[in-house]
Steps between C-alpha positions, in 0.01 A plus 500: 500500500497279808227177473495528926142469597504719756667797309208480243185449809690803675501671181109393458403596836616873527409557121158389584513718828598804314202436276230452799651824575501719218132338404408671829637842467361457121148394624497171267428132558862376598437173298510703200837633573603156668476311138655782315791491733531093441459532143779782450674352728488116374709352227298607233626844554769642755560126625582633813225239718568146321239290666656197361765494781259371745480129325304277592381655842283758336196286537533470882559867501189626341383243746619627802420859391139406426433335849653790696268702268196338554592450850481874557192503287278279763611712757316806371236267382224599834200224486259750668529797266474232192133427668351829383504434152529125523251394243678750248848384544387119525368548171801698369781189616225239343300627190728798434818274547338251227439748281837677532653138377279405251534854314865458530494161382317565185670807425793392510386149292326631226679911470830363498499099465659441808436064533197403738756406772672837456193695500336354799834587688486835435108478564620382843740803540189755475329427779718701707473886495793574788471729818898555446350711215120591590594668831785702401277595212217622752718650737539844290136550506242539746189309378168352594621259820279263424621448107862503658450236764352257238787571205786449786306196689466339156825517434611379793327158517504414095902529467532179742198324350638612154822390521419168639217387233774676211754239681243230512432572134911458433483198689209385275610558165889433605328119604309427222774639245749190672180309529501446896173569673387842560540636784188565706444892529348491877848333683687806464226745617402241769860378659615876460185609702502259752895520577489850486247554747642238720847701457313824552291397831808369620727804448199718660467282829897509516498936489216494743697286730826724469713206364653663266722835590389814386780590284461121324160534450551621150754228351322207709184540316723577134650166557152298615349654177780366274532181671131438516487606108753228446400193683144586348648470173725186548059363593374656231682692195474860531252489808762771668354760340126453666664420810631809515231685404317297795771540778474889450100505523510298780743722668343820355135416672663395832519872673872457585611812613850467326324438186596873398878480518474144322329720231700755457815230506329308238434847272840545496612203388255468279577836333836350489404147320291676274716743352785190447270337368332688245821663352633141482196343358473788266844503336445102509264588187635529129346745337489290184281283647218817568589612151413161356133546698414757246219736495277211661610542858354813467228368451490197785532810665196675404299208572598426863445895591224596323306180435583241774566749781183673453281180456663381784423791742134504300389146584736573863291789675100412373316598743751664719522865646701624257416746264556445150799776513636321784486201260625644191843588738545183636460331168749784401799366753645164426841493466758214565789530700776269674334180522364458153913642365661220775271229374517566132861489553492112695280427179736581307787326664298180567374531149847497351617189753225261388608579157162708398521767256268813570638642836737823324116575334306483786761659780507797205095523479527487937725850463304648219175418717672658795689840400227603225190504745711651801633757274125641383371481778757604770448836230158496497378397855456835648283640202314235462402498899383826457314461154300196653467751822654236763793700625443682823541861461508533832524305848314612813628155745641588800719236673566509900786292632420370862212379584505578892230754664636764338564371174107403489373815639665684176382226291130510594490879496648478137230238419196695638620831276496261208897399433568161392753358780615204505774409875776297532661346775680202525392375845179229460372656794460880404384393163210287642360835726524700167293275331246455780503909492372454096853651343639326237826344611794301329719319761856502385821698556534843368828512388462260238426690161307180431206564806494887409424363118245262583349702790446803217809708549466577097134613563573728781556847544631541847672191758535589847721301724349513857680225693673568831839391343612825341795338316268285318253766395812720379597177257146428388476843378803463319407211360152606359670790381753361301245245353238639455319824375399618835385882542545474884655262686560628862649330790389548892805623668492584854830630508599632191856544515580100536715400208357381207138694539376661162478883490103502581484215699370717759153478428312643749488834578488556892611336787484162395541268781656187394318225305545270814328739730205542214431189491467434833279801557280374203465132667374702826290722294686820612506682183276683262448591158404874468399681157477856401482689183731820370286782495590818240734724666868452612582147568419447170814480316689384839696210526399228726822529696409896572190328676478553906381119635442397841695274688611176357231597230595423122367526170425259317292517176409822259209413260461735185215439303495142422897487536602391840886548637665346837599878677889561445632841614528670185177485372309822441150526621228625271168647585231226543819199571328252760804401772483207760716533802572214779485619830439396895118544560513766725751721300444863436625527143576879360406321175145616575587882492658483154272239361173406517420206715206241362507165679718268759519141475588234700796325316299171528271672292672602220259375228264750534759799527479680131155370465328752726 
């Protein structure tokens, strides 16, 4: 078999592709199928992946792949959503992270003799828990949002902070083993934070100015992250990693509006680096060196997850809203993922070059800390939610896309009959008059999977798309549907047969005038909000697109009970439905022969409509 290096990373990278893949379609955590594939696949078996062939330069690529990694991380990393459980999550990345180590440390000192220096590394390697693993793990289920943000937010911020004190720690004992003088475990978090952020203001200010062509956007700010990674480590050893981690926040609270393609670049080519790496770190391992752990591992493991983790998240949440359910299933989720397999692999390597036995051991205990924790509870996630009764049976959000006249009209009308809305829009402007209107707004574009997920795209029922761009509310709707478990996601189409329009993207039933003219109409208070009610008789049982409406009249909510639905022609009324039309003020609407008519509103209004 050829030793090329790039036949065995091709061979990596598409075996650990067709893994992510098949662990979708299978519904299981793709790590799990990741470090099966490198172990089958490494020399202790098939011998197909031979991770020796990379030499010396496997150190700088764990490197590299951790950067981009935590790079990618800080971007999703959003400062103002971490403020609403702030004194939780500070307490989590302090007391929790202290007792993560210190569990791990004397576990794996006194269960399976590892030497003090030993143990404390892998002490150091449990303070991470891994969004590369907690967010694919959360993404099959639809649970409490408040126990979700605080699991993914967590591990968001302690990978970078873990990985640098675990490096600092390597620096430490690696010092005082060749007797030089430890390294101070502050330079590399401080030089790393302060050149990233100086990297990361600096890339913002050059995207706001336009320096940089669009289609170099992406691979200008790849290459400042690597270069700024590597002249912080040529300061201060290993800084790269935190100034990474502080280039992306930077750039991730900055409101750049081509902060969603940048995401969705980074995704990719983080999907990409992670499935390399993992089958390559995995069939890296020799299984004779997990068999040697013995039965004790097992038991390093019980104590992290159900002794450490849950004294952790104990001591972590005293006095906070949650509920001791809610407690009992974040203590539940803790497993490690990229960051802590990259770094117990440099521990190993930089173990074995300063000549100090231990690192096969510990890079062993690393996997065995990994794959046994993701495996239970990837499997047991779901039932668990639902024992400790934090999944969400069922959603009720509503999101509306556009947050011009129209756009709020729908939303405030949807907030006074009790729906949980939340807009979006992208322009500061619109945004701003939704909030001074009291709806609950997040500013971003919709196309990004990212700003559906954080604006509650998971949590909601039906998304709307109401902007005067047609094209664009076609592809949002595509988007949520394809991501997300959306009953209804409907587009505004005011003509219907332009290409790429979804089937009922013709929402209104009537003669809907054009979102353009609407809005104007609205700004000069030309429109009106009527109501009526299906009696018993005949139109029950019609469909809304049967209905006579006046001119440039259209429907545009049905209200059943407590359900409320935006109007689309092929509902079927029922006796007792409650229906809202738009219409000019002086219009004479046959609506009020078939139905019976209960109030009008002024569109300016709108907060008292369904409260009457």
């Amino acid at each position: 078999m050829t030793d090329s290096a790039f036949y065995h990373g091709a061979i990596a990278i598409a075996a650990g592709l067709i893994a992510q893949a098949v662990a979708v379609q299978l519904a299981v955590p793709g790590i799990v199928l990741l470090l099966a594939v490198g172990v089958i696949l490494g020399p202790d078996l098939l011998g197909v992946v031979q991770p020796s062939v990379f030499g010396a330069g496997r150190a700088d690529l764990v490197n590299l792949a951790v950067t981009v990694i935590l790079f990618e991380g800080g971007l999703a990393l959003d400062l103002a959503r971490l403020r609403r459980h702030q004194r939780t999550l500070v307490l989590l990345l302090t007391v929790g992270a202290a007792i993560s180590m210190l569990g791990g440390f004397l576990a794996a000192r006194f269960v399976l003799g590892f030497s003090w220096s030993t143990a404390l590394l892998f002490g150091a390697l449990m303070i991470v828990t891994g969004p590369t693993v907690v967010t694919p793990l959360l993404s099959r289920l639809t649970i409490d949002r408040d126990v979700r943000e605080l699991l993914i937010s967590e591990g968001v911020v302690i990978d970078p902070i873990g990985a640098v004190v675990a490096i600092a720690a390597l620096e430490y004992v690696v010092g005082h083993h060749g007797g030089g003088v430890p390294v101070a475990v502050l330079v590399p978090l401080v030089v790393g934070g302060v050149t990233g952020v100086l990297a990361g203001l600096g890339m913002v200010h050059a995207l706001r100015r336009q320096w940089i062509a669009e289609d170099l956007i992406n691979a200008c700010v790849l290459a400042s992250v690597l270069l700024v990674a590597a002249l912080s480590s040529e300061i201060a050893a290993d800084a790269g990693l935190m100034a990474a981690v502080a280039q992306g926040v930077t750039m991730a609270n900055a409101r750049l509006r081509s902060l969603a393609r940048l995401r969705e670049f980074k995704e990719t080519l983080t999907l990409i680096l992670l499935s390399f790496m993992f089958v390559v770190l995995a069939a890296d391992l020799r299984l004779d060196n997990i068999v040697a752990l013995g039965w004790g591992a097992f038991g390093v493991v019980a104590i992290l997850i159900w002794v450490a983790r849950p004294l952790a998240v104990s001591l972590s949440t005293i006095g906070s809203e949650f509920s001791a359910r809610q407690r009992m299933f974040i203590a539940w989720i803790c497993p490690r993922g990229i960051v802590a397999a990259a770094v117990a692999a440099l521990f190993r390597i930089k173990l074995d070059d300063a000549g100090m036995p231990g690192g096969d051991a510990l890079e062993a205990l690393a996997f065995v800390m990994i794959a046994l924790p993701i495996a239970v509870q990837g499997f047991t996630v779901g039932p668990v939610a639902q024992w400790l009764g934090v999944a969400e049976p069922s959603v009720r959000g509503m999101l509306v896309i556009g947050a011009d006249q129209f756009g709020r009209l729908l939303a405030r009308l949807l907030v006074a009959l009790d729906r949980q809305v939340v807009v979006i829009d992208r322009s500061p402007m619109l945004a701003r008059r939704a909030r001074q209107e009291a709806l609950t707004v997040y500013e971003g574009d919709a196309l990004s999977v990212d700003v559906l997920e954080e604006a509650g795209a998971r949590y909601a029922d039906t998304i709307i798309a109401v902007t005067s761009n047609q094209e664009l509310n076609s592809m949002v709707v595509e988007r949520a549907r394809g991501s997300f478990r959306i009953e209804r996601a409907l587009a505004v189409a005011t003509d219907p047969e332009v290409d790429g329009t979804p089937g009922d993207a013709d929402v209104f039933p009537g003669e809907f005038p054009g979102l353009d003219d609407v809005n104007r109409l609205l700004r000069l208070r030309q429109l009106r909000v009527a109501e009526y009610e299906v009696p018993d008789g005949e139109v029950a049982g019609r469909k809304l697109c049967d209905l006579s409406l006046g001119a440039s009249e259209f429907l545009l909510l049905v209200a059943r009970g407590d359900k409320v639905l935006v109007a689309t022609g092929e509902q079927t009324l029922a006796a007792g439905d409650r229906v809202w039309s738009v219409r000019p003020p002086k219009s004479d609407s046959p609506l009020g022969v078939l139905l019976h008519f209960k109030c009008e509103r002024d569109a300016q209004s709108l907060v008292e409509v369904g409260k009457s």
